[in-house]
N, C-alpha and C positions, 0 to 999 in steps of 0.2 A: 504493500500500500504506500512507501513513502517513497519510492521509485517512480509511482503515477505519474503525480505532477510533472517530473522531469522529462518524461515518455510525452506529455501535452507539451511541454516547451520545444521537444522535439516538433512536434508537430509544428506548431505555431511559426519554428523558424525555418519549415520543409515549404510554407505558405508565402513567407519571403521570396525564397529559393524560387521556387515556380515562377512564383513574380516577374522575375526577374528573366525567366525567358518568354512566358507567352505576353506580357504587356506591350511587346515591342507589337505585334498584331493588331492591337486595338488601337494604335497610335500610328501604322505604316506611314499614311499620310500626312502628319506634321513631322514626321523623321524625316522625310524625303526631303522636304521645303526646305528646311531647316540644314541639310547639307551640301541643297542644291544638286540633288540626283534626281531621276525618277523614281518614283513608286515602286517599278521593279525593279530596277538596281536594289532599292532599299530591303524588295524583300530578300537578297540577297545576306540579310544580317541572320535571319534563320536559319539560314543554308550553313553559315558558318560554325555560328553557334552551336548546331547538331552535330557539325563534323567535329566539333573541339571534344563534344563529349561524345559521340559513340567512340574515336579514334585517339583522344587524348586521354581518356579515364580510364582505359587498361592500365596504358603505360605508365600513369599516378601510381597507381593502384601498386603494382608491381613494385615500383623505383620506394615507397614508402612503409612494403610488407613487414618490415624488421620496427615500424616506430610500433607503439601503442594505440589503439583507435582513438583515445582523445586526442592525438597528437593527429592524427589524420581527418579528426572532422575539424580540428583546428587550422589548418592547413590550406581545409577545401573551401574553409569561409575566409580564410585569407586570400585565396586565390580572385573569389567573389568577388570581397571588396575591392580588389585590386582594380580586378575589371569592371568593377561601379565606377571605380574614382574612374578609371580611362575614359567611359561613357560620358563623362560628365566636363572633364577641362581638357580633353585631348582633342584637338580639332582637326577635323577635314575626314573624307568617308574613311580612307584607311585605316585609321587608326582607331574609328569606331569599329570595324570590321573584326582589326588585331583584340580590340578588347573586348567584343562579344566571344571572341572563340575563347580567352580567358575564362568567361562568365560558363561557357560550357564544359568546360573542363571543369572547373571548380565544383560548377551545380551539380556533375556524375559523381564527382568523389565525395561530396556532400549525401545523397542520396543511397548510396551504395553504403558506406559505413551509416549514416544514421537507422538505415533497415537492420542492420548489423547489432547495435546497442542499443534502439528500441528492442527486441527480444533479450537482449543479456539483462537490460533491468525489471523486465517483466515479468509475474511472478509466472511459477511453475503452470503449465498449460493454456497459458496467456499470451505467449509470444506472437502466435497469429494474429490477435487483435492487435497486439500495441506495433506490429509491423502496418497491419493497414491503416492503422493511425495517423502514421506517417505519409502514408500512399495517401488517405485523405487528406491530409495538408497539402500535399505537391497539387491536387488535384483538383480542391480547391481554390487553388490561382486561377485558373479557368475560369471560376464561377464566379468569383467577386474578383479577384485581382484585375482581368483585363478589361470590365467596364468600369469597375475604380478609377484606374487607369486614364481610360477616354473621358471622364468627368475631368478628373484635372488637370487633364493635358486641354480641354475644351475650354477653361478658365485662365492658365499658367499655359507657363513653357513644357513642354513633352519632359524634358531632364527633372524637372521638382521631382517627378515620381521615381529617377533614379537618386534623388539626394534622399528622399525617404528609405529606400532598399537599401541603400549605403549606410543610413544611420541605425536602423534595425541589423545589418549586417556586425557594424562594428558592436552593439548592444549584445549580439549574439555569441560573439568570441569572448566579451567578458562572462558571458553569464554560463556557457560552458565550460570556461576553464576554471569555475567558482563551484561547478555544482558536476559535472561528470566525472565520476571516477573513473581511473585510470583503468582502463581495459586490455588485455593481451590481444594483440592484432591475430587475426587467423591466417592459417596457411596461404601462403600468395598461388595464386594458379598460372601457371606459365599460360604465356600468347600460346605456346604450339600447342597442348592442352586442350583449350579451349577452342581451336581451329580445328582439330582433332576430328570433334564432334560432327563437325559439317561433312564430314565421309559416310556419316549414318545418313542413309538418301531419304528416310521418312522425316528429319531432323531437319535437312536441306530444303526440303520442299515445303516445308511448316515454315520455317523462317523466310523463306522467298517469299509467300504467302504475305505474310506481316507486311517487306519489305514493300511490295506491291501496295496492299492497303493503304498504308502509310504514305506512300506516294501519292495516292489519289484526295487520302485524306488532306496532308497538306495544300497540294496545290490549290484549293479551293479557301481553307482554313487563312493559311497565310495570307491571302489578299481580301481577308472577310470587310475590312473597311471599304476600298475603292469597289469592290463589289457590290454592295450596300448602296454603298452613296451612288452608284449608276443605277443601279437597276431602280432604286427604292430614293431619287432625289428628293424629294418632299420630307422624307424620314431622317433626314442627315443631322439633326440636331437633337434625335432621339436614339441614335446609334449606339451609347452605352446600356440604353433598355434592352434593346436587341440582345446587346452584348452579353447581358447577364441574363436573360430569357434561354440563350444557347448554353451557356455554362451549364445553368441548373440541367438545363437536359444531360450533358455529358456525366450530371454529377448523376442522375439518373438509370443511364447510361449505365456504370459502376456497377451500381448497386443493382440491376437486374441482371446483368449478368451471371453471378451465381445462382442465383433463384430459375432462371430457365437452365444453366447446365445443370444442377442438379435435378430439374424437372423433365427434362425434353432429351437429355445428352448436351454432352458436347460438341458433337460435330454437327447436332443441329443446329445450336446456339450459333455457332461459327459460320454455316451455311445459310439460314434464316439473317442473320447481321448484316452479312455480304449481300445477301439480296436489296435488303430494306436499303443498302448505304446504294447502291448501284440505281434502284429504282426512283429514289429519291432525287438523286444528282437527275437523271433522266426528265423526271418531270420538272424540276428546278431549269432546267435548258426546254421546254415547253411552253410554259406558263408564260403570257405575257399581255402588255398593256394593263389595265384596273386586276387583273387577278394576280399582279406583282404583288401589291398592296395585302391582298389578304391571304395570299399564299404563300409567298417566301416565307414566313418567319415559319407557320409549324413545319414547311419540308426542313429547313435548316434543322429546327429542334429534334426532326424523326430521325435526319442525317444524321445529327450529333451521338444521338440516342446508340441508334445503329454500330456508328462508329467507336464508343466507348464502351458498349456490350460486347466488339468485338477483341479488344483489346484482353482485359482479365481475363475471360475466356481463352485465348490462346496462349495466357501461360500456363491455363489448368492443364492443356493440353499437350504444354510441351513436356511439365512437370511430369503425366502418364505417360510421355513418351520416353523418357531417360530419366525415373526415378531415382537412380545410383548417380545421376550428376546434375540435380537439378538446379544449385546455387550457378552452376556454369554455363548451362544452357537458356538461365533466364536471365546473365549477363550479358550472353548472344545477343537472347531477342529485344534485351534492351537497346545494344548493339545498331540492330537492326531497324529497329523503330524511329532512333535517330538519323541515320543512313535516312530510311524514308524520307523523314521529316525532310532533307538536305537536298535529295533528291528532286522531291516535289516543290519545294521551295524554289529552285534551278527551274527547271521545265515549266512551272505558273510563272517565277518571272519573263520566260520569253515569250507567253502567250498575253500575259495581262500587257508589256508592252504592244504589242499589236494590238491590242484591243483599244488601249488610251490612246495608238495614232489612229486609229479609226474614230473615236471621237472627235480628237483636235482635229480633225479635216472634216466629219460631218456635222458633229457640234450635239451638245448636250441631249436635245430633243428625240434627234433619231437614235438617240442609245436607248432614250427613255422609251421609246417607242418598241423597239425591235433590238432588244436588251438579248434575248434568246440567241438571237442569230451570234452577236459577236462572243458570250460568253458559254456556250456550250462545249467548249473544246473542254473547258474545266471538269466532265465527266469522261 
């Protein structure tokens, strides 16, 4: 019981964390202005930020194996902040770039050890909870963090909301290194290990799976603003509603995921999700003129839905598929998810480009109009 508390502090600073990658989404378009890029260039900060943690939080991981876990979630919130401060007084796109990948590496090694010592503080057959505890904090940045976000970027400059992440960050290293004890780090798992895995071809093709999803899912995800604001112009000043309308879904999302695999299976769960995510993008590239207005937001919220029920479900699935290495295979698909993320961030940026010179050449109205035609590639 006196371990709880600290297991919610976890949380609380896994809420941060998250923050601090999906807020850039609900803000793409005052980041862009603001470094004099386009909108996709910018979504290009996703793209990086994924590839710092699927690609750079092994090799943390490893290079730290010998310290302590406090000493490594200490570490990963310095890394954070580092890359807060960079966001905030480093100027020009570069060096915003250099310092998101910072924030993704950090946020991996952050999130990796805090799953780690939420279970060590947890009492005896509690560990599961106080691990998804965590998971709901990350998960919740989503839900309130990126329309938070778009409010005070909509009042302020887009950066206040990283001076807040910054001052919650530094907050965070004192109050861990005040209240978490010292914990014996676990065995580090070699890259070759862990690459290993991908020779098991039911293993390979589960995680391809992810990767693909994840593609599809960002590409869309990532440019949820300028998407918005074209398709839905009249809505543009209610965008942070939207924004937390999708969230709650995704938080929804979570939470039925277990409830239909252990209802239905799981490779229903996984087949049924993929449907719903594909059939949804489909009619979201259909729908147009007046039934923009009252249809976008529930297909988005069913997308979301969809897409977040597809996620925990496929680590139940990978967890059945390699129960003997399961801490390693759902570092993969973590791996993996992010890869997506980078991927789809890449590929939306060069489509939402064509679609914003398609505006500036035919102008506001015919997007409004026949919003369907330019934006459907995003399925």
């Amino acid at each position: 019981m006196k371990n709880t508390w600290k297991i919610y502090m976890l949380t609380l600073i896994s809420f941060v964390v998250g923050t601090s990658q999906f807020v850039i989404v609900g803000t793409l378009d005052q980041v862009a202005a603001s470094v004099d890029v386009s909108v996709a260039t910018a979504g290009q900060l996703i793209t990086v930020f994924a590839l710092g943690n699927a690609i750079g939080t092994p090799f943390v991981m490893v290079a730290t194996s010998k310290k302590d876990q406090r000493k490594q979630l200490l570490l990963a919130l310095a890394i954070i902040l580092l890359g807060v401060i960079g966001v905030i007084a480093l100027p020009g796109f570069g060096l915003l770039m250099a310092s998101r990948v910072l924030l993704g590496i950090g946020t991996g090694g952050f999130v990796v050890t805090a799953y780690s010592i939420a279970a060590k503080l947890a009492a005896p057959g509690r560990q599961g909870g106080a691990m998804a505890n965590v998971a709901m904090g990350y998960s919740s940045s989503l839900v309130f963090g990126v329309p938070l976000g778009r409010m005070i970027a909509s009042s302020y400059d887009w950066k206040v909301i990283f001076w807040g992440i910054g001052l919650c960050s530094l907050l965070a290293i004192f109050a861990v290194a005040r209240t978490i004890p010292v914990m014996e780090s676990e065995a580090a798992v070699s890259l070759g290990k862990s690459l290993a895995l991908l020779k098991n071809a039911r293993v390979a093709f589960t995680l391809g799976v992810t990767f693909f999803v994840f593609i599809s899912y960002s590409m869309l995800n990532t440019y949820i603003t300028p998407f918005l604001t074209a398709v839905i112009p009249t809505m543009k000043e209610k965008l942070s509603i939207i924004l937390l309308a999708m969230g709650i879904a995704s938080l929804i999302g979570s939470k039925v995921s277990g409830l239909l695999a252990d209802r239905i299976g799981i490779v229903r769960t996984l087949v049924g999700s993929m449907a719903v995510h594909i059939i949804s993008l489909v009619l979201l590239s259909t729908v147009s003129g007046f039934g923009w207005v009252m249809v976008t937001l529930p297909l988005l919220m069913i997308w979301e839905i969809a897409a977040w029920t597809f996620g925990p479900t496929q680590n139940f699935n990978l967890v059945s598929l390699t129960p003997e290495a399961s801490s390693i295979v759902l570092s993969l698909n973590s791996s993996f998810v992010q890869l997506g993320f980078a991927a789809g961030a890449g590929i939306g940026g060069i489509v939402a480009g064509k679609v914003i010179n398609t505006r500036d050449q035919l102008g506001w109205s015919y997007i409004s109009r026949d919003c369907s035609t330019n934006w459907s590639v995003f399925i």
